[in-house]
Each structure stands twice: as C-alpha cells, then as structure tokens.
C-alpha positions in Angstrom: 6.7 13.9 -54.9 8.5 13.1 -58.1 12.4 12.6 -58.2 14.5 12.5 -61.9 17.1 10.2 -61.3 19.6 11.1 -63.2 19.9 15.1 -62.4 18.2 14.5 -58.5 15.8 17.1 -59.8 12.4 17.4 -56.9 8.5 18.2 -57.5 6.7 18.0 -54.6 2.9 19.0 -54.7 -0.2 18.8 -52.2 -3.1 17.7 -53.3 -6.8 17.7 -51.4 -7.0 14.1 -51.5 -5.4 10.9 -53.5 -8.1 10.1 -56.1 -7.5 9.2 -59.3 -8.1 12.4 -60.9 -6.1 14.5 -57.9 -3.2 12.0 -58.8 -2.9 12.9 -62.7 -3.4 16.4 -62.3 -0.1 15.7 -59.9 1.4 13.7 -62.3 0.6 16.7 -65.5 2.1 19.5 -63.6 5.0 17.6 -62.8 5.5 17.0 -66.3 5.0 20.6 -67.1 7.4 22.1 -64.0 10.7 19.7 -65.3 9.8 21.0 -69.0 9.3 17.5 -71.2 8.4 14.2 -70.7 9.6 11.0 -69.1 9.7 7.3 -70.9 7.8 5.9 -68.3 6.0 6.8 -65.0 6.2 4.5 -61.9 3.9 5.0 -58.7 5.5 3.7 -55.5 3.1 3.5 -52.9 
C-alpha cells in the first residue's frame, strides 16, 4: 500500500509473495498509477 501525504491519494496492490523483485514491481506501478515520481521512497515494515 502506498499513501501520498499531502493529497491522502491510496495504491494498494497484491502481490504473490514479498521478494525483492515482487516488491519493486509494486513499487513501479505505483509510480506509474499516481502519474510521476516521488523524492524519496520509504518502506515501513
């Protein structure tokens, strides 16, 4: 799940499991579905 602060915009995706390369295929099509591109990316576990 992915959350913009500042405009509360959501991206939630499932993915088959939470390896590396599950995680930035997550992390690519969140960046395509809110259109641009973020100054940084922080993973919360």
């Amino acid at each position: 799940m992915a959350i913009l602060e500042a405009s509360q915009l959501t991206y939630v995706e499932a993915t088959m499991s939470q390896r590396k390369e599950d995680f930035i295929a997550a992390c690519e099509n969140t960046l395509h579905f809110i259109g641009g591109r973020n100054a940084a990316i922080v993973r919360i576990t």
